[in-house]
C-alpha positions as a Markdown table, in Angstrom:
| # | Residue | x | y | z |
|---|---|---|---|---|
| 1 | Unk | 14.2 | -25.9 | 113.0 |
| 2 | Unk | 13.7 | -27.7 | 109.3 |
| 3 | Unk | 10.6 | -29.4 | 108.8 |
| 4 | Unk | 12.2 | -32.7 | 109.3 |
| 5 | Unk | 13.8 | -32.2 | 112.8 |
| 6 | Unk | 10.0 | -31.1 | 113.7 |
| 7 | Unk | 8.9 | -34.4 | 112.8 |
| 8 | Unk | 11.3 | -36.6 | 113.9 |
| 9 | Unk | 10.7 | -34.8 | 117.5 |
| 10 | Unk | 7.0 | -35.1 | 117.0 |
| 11 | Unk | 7.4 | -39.2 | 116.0 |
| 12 | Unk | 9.7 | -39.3 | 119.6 |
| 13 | Unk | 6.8 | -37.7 | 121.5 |
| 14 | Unk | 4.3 | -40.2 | 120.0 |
| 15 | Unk | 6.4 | -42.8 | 121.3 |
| 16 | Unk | 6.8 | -41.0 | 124.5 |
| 17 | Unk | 2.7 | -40.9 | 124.7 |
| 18 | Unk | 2.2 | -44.7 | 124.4 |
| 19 | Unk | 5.5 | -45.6 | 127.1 |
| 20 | Unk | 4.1 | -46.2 | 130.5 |
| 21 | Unk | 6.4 | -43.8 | 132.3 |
| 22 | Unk | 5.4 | -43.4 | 136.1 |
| 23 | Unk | 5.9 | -39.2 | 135.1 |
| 24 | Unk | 3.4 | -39.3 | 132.5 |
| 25 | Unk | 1.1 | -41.8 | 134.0 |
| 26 | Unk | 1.3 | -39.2 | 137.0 |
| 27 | Unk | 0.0 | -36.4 | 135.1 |
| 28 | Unk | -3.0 | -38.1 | 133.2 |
| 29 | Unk | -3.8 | -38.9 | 137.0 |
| 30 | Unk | -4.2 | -35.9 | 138.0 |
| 31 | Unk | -5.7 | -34.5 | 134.9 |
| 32 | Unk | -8.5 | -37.0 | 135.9 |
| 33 | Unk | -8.3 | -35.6 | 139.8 |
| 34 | Unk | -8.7 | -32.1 | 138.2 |
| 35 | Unk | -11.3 | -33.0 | 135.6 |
| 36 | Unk | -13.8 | -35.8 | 136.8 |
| 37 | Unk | -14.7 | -36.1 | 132.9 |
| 38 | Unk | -11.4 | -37.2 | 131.8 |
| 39 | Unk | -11.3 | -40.9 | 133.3 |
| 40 | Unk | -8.3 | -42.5 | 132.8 |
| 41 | Unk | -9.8 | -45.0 | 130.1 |
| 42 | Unk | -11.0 | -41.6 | 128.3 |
| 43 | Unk | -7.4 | -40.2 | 128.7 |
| 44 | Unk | -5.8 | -43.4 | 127.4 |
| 45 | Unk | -7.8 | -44.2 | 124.2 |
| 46 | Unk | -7.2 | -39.9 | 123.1 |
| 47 | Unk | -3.4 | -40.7 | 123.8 |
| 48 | Unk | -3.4 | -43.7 | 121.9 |
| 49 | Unk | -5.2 | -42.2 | 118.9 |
| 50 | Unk | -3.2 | -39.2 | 118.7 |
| 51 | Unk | 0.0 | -41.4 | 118.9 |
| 52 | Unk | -1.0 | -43.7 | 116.3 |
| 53 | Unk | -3.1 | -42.0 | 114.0 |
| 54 | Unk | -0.9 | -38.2 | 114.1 |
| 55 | Unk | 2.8 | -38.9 | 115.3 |
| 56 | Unk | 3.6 | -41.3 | 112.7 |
| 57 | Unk | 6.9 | -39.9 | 110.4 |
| 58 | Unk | 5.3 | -41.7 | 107.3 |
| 59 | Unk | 1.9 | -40.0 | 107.8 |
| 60 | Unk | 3.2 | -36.7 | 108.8 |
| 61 | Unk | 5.9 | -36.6 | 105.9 |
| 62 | Unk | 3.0 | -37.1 | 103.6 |
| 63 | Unk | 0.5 | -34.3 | 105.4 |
| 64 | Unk | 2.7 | -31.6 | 104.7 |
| 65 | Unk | 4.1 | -32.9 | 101.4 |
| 66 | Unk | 0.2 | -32.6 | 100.1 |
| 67 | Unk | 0.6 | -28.8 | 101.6 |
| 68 | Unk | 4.0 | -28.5 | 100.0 |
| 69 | Unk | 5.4 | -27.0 | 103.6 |
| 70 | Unk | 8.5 | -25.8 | 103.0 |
| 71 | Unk | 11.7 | -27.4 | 104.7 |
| 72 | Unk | 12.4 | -24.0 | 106.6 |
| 73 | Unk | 9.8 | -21.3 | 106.8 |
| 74 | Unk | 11.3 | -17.6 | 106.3 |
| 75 | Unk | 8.3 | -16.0 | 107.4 |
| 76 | Unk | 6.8 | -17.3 | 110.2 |
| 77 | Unk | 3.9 | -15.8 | 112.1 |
| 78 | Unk | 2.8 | -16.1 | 116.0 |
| 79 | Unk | -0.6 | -17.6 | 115.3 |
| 80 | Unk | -2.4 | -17.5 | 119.2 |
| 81 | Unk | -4.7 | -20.8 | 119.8 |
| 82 | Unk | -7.5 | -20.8 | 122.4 |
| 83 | Unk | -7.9 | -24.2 | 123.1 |
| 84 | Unk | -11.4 | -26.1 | 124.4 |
| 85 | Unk | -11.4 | -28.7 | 127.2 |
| 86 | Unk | -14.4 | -31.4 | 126.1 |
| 87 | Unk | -12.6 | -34.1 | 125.9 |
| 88 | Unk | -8.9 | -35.0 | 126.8 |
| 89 | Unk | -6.3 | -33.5 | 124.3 |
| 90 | Unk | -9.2 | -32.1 | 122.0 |
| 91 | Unk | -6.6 | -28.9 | 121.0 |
| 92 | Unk | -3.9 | -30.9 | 120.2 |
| 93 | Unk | -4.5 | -31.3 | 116.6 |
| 94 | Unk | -4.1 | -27.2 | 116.2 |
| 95 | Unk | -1.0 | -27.2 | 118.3 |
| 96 | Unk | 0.1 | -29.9 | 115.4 |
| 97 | Unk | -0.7 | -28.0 | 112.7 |
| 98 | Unk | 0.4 | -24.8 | 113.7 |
| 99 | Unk | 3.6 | -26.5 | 114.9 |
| 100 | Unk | 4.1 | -28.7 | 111.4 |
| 101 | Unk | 3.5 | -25.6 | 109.2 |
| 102 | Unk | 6.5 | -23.9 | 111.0 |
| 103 | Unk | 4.7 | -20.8 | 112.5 |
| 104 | Unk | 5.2 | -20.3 | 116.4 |
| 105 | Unk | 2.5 | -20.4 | 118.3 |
| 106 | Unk | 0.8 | -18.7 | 121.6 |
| 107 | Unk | -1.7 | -21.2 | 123.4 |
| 108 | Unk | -4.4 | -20.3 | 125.5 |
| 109 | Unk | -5.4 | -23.6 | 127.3 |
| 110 | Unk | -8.8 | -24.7 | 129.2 |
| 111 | Unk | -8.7 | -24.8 | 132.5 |
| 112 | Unk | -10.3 | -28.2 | 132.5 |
| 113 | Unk | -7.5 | -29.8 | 130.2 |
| 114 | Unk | -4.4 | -28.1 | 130.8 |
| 115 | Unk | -2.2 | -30.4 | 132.3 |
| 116 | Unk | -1.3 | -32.9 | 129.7 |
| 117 | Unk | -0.9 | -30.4 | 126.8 |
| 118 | Unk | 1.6 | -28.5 | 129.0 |
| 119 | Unk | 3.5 | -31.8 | 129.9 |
| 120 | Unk | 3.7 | -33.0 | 126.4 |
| 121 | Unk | 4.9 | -29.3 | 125.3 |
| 122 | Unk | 7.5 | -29.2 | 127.8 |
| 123 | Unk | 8.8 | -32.9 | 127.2 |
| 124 | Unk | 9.6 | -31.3 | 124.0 |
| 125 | Unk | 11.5 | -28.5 | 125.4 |
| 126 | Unk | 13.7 | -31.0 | 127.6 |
| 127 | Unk | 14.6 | -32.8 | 124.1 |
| 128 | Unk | 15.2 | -28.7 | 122.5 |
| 129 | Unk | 15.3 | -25.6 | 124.1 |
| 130 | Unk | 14.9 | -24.0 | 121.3 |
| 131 | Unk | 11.2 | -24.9 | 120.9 |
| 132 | Unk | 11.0 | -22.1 | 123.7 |
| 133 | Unk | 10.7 | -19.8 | 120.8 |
| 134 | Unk | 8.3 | -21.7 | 118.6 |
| 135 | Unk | 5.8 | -22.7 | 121.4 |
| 136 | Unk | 5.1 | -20.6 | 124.5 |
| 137 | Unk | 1.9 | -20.2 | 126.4 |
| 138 | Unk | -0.5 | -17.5 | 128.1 |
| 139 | Unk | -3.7 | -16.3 | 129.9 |
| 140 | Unk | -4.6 | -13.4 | 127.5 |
| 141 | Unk | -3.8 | -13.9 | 123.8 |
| 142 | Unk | -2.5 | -10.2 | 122.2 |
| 143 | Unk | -0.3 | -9.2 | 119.7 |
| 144 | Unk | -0.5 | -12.5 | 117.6 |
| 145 | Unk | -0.8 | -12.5 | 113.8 |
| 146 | Unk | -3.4 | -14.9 | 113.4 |
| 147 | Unk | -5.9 | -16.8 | 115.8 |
| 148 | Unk | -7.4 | -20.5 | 116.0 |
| 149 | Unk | -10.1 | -20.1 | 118.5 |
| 150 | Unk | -12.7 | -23.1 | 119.6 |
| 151 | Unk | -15.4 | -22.7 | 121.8 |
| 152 | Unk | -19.2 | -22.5 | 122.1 |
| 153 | Unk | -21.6 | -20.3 | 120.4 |
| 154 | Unk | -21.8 | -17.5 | 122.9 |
| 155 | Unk | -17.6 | -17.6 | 123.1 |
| 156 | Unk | -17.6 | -17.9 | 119.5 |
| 157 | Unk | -19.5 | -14.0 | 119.8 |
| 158 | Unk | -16.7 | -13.1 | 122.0 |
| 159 | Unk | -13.6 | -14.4 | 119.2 |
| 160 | Unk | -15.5 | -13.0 | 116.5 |
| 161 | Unk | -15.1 | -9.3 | 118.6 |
| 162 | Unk | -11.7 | -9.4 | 119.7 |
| 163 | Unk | -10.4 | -11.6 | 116.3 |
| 164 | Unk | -12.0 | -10.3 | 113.6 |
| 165 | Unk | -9.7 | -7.9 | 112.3 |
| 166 | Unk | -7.1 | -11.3 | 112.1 |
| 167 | Unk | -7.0 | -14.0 | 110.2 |
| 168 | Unk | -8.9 | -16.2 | 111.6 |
| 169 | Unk | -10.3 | -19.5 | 112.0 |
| 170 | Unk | -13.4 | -19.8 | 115.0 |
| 171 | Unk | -15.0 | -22.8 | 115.7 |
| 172 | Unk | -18.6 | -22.8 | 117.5 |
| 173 | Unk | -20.4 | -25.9 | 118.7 |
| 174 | Unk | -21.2 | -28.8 | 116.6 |
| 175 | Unk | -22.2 | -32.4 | 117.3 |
| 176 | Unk | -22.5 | -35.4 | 114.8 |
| 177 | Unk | -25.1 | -37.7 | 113.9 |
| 178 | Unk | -25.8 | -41.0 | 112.2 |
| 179 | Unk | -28.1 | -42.8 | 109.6 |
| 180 | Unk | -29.1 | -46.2 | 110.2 |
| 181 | Unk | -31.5 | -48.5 | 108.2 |
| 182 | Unk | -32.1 | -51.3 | 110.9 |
| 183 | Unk | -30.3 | -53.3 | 108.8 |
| 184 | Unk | -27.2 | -53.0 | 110.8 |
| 185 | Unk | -25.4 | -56.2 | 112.4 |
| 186 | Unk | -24.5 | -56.9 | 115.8 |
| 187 | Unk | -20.6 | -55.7 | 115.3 |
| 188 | Unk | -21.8 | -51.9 | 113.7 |
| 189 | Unk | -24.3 | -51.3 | 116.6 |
| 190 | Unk | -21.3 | -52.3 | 119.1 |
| 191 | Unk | -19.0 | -50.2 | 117.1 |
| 192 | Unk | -21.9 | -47.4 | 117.1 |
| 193 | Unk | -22.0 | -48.0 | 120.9 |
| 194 | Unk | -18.5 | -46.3 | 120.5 |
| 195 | Unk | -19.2 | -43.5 | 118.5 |
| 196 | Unk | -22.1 | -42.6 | 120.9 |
| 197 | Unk | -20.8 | -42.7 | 124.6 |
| 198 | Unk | -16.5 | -42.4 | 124.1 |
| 199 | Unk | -16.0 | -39.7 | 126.3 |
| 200 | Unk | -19.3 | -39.9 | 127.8 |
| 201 | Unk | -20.8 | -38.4 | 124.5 |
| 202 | Unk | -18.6 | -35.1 | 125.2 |
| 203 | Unk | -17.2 | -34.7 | 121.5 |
| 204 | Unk | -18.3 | -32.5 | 119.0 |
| 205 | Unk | -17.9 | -36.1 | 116.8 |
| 206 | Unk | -19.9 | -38.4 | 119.2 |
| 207 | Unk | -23.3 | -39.0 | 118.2 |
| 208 | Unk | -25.9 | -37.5 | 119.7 |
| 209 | Unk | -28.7 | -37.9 | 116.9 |
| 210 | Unk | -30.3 | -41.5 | 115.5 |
| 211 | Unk | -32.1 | -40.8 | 112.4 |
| 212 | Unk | -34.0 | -44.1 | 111.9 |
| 213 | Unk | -36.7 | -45.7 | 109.1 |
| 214 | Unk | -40.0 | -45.9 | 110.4 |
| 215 | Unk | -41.0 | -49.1 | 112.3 |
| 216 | Unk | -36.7 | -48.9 | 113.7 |
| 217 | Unk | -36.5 | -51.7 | 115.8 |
| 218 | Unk | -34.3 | -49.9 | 118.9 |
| 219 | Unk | -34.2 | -52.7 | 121.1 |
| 220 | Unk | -31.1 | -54.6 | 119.6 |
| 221 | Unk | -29.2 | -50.9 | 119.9 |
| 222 | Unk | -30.3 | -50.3 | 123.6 |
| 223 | Unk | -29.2 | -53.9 | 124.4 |
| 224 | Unk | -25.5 | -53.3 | 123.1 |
| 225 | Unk | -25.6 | -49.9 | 124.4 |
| 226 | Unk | -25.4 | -52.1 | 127.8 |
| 227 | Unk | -21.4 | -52.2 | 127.0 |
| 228 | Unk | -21.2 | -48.6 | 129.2 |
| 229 | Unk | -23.3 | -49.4 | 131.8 |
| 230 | Unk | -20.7 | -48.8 | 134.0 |
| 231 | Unk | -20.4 | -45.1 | 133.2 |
| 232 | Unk | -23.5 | -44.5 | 135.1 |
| 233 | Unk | -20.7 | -44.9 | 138.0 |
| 234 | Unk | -19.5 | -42.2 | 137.5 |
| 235 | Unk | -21.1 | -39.3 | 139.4 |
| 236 | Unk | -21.3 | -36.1 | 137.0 |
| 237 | Unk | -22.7 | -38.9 | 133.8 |
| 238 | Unk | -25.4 | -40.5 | 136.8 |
| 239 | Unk | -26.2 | -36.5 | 138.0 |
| 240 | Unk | -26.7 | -35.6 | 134.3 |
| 241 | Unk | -29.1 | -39.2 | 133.5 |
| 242 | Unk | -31.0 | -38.6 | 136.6 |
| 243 | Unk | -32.1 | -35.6 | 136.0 |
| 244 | Unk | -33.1 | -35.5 | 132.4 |
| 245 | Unk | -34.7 | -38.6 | 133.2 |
| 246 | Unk | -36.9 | -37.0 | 135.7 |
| 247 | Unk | -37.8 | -34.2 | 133.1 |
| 248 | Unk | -38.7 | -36.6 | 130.7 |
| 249 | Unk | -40.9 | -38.0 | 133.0 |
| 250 | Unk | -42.3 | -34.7 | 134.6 |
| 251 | Unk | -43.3 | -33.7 | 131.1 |
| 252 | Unk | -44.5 | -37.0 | 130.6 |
| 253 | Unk | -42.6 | -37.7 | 127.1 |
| 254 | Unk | -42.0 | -40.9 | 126.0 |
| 255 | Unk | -38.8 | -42.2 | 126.3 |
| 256 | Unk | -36.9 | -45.7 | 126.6 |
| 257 | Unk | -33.4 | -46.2 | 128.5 |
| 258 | Unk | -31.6 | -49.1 | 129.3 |
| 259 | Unk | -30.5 | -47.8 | 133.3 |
| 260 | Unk | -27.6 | -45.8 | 131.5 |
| 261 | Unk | -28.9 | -44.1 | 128.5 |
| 262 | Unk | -32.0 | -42.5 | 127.3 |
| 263 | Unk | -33.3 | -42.4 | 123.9 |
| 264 | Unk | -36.2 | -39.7 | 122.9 |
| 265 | Unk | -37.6 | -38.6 | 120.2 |
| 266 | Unk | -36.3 | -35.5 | 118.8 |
| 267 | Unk | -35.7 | -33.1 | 116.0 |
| 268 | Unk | -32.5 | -31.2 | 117.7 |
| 269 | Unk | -29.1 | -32.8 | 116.4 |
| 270 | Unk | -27.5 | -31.8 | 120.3 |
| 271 | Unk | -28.5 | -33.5 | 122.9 |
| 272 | Unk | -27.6 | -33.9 | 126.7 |
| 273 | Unk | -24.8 | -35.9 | 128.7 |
| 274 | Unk | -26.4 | -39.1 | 128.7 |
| 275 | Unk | -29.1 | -39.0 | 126.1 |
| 276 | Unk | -30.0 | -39.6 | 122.7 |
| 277 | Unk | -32.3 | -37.9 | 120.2 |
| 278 | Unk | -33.7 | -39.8 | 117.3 |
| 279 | Unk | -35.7 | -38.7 | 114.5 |
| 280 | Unk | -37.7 | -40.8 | 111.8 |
| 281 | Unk | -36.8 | -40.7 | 107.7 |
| 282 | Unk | -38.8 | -41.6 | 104.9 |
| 283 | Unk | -36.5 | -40.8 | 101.8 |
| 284 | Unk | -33.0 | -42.0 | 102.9 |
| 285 | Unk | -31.3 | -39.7 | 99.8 |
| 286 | Unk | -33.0 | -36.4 | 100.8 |
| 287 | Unk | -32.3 | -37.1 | 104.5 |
| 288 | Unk | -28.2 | -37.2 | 103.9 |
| 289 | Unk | -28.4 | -34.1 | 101.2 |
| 290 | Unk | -30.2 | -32.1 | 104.3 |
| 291 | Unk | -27.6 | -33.5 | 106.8 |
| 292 | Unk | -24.3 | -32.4 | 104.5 |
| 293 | Unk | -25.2 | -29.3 | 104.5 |
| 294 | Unk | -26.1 | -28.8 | 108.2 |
| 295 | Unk | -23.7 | -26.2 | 109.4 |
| 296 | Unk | -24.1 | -28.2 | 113.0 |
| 297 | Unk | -22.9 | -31.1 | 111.9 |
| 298 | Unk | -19.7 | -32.3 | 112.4 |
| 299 | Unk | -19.7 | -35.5 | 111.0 |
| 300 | Unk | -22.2 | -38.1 | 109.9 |
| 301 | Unk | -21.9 | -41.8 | 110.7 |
| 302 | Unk | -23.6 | -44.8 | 108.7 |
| 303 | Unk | -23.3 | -46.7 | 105.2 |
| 304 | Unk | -22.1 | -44.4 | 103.2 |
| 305 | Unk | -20.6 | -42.4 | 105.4 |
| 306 | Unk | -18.0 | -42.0 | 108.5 |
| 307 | Unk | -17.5 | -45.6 | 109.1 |
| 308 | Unk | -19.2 | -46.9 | 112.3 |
| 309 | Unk | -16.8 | -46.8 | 115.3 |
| 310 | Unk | -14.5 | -44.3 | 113.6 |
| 311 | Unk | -16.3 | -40.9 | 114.7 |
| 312 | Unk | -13.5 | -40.4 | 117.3 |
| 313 | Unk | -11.1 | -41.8 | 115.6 |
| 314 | Unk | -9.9 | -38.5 | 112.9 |
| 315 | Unk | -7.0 | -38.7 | 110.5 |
| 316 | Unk | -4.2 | -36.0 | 109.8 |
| 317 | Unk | -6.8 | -34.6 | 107.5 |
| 318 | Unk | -10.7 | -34.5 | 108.9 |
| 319 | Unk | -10.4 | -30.7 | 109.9 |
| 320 | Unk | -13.0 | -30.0 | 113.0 |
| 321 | Unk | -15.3 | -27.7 | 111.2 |
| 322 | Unk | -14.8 | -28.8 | 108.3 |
| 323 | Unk | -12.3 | -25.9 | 107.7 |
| 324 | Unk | -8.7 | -26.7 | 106.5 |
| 325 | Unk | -6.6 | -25.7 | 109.2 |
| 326 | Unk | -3.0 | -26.5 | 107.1 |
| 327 | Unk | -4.4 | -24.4 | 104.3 |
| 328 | Unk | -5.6 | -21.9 | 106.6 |
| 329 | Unk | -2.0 | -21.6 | 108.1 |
| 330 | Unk | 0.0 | -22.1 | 104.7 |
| 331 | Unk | -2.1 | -19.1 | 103.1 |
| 332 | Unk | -0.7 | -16.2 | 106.5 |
């Protein structure tokens, strides 16, 4: 298959993704039924950005054009993906690349977000059979050529032992932050609102980490933060704000919250489901030369930087990691 009929089938399952059929609506249900993290609201808005913001021809076209991908690949390698299972679709973007680029790929898939990555994959097999032989999937990954592996740090050990000897690329856990200077409006704290609870703050690009002037004025921010009140009706995100509430009481820390969020001082970028950490900065220019070269940090959110509300919302071309997944591939 030329690089062309790739994308025009990839630019056919973007439309696919945004149609309400009743057989895809019926799988993101019970990816929700089988994941209590993947609400359908959640499942919707990953869909959405993956259809508009990957499976467009123009933007594809262009992708591998900057790669110079050729139009028909003579020697393609089985590159095996373990995928991980955050947040809806989050190993999509390697099946794209990998898919793109004209290898074939193996795909090891969560077991907390199989469903919809297998249903999208074998839509694409109805429209080709011969994708069979580009895309196939397994329990065990052996034999392959090359390996794209995300996970946490301890699985990360476990890649780096049974990978090693491949070319590789292994991701470990990361989180993202942001740098405000209270003077903020109204529409970038809503839009910050975003970047913090989208997927109940699940992503290795929500924020997790406020790093704030001295004298930060956080009520404004804890009032628009009122927007997801309603995910503290959900039982695993209330289970998860309950109880680190109660620690942060037990060890008598000081904290504020709004009923659905907690915010507490902290010099750890990660935080838990349903908090927030926040440090204070003095020198706004040594803060963000610390913070670019944090190998924790996935991305960094504020003037200046990742645009506020746009954390979750990647292009073709902001690599998880930070590691160039097309060059990775082109260079096997």
């Amino acid at each position: 298959m030329i690089l062309q009929e790739r994308i025009q089938l990839l630019a056919r399952l973007g439309e696919y993704m945004l149609n309400k059929e009743e057989e895809w609506l019926s799988v993101q249900d019970r990816a929700y039924r089988e994941n209590a993290w993947f609400i359908p609201e959640f499942i919707e808005k990953a869909v959405t950005q993956i259809a508009t913001r990957f499976l467009q021809p123009e933007l594809l076209f262009d992708w591998a054009q900057q790669y110079e991908i050729p139009n028909d690949l003579t020697n393609s390698k089985n590159v095996g993906i373990v995928m991980a299972g955050n947040i809806p679709l989050v190993g999509f973007h390697d099946f794209l690349s990998v898919f793109v680029s004209g290898h074939s790929m193996t795909i090891k898939t969560s077991s907390k977000d199989e469903f919809l990555i297998k249903h999208l994959i074998k839509k694409l097999y109805e429209w080709d059979n011969t994708i069979q032989n580009q895309v196939s999937f397994a329990e065990q990954l052996k034999g392959c050529d090359a390996y794209i592996a995300t996970g946490s740090n301890n699985s990360g050990r476990y890649f780096d032992y049974y990978f090693g000897k491949y070319p590789n690329i292994i991701r470990r856990n990361r989180t993202s932050v942001a740098i405000l200077d209270g003077t903020e409006t109204e529409q970038e704290l809503e839009l910050l609102a975003d970047d913090i609870q989208l997927y109940f703050g699940l992503g290795c690009r929500n924020i997790t980490q406020l790093n704030v002037p001295e004298g930060y004025d956080f009520i404004p921010l804890l009032d628009i933060l009122k927007k997801y009140a309603y995910l503290i009706d959900y039982h695993k995100y209330k289970h998860n704000y309950d109880y680190h509430l109660a620690l942060l009481i037990m060890g008598n820390k000081y904290y504020m919250n709004n009923d659905s969020i907690i915010l507490t001082e902290n010099s750890s970028p990660f935080s838990p489901v349903s908090q927030v950490h926040y440090r204070f900065y003095t020198d706004k220019t040594q803060l963000e030369e610390e913070l670019s070269g944090h190998q924790d940090i996935q991305c960094i959110v504020g003037k200046g930087q990742v645009p506020f509300g746009q954390a979750q919302f990647p292009g073709l071309m902001d690599y998880a990691d930070g590691v160039d997944t097309m060059a990775f591939l082109k260079s096997l």
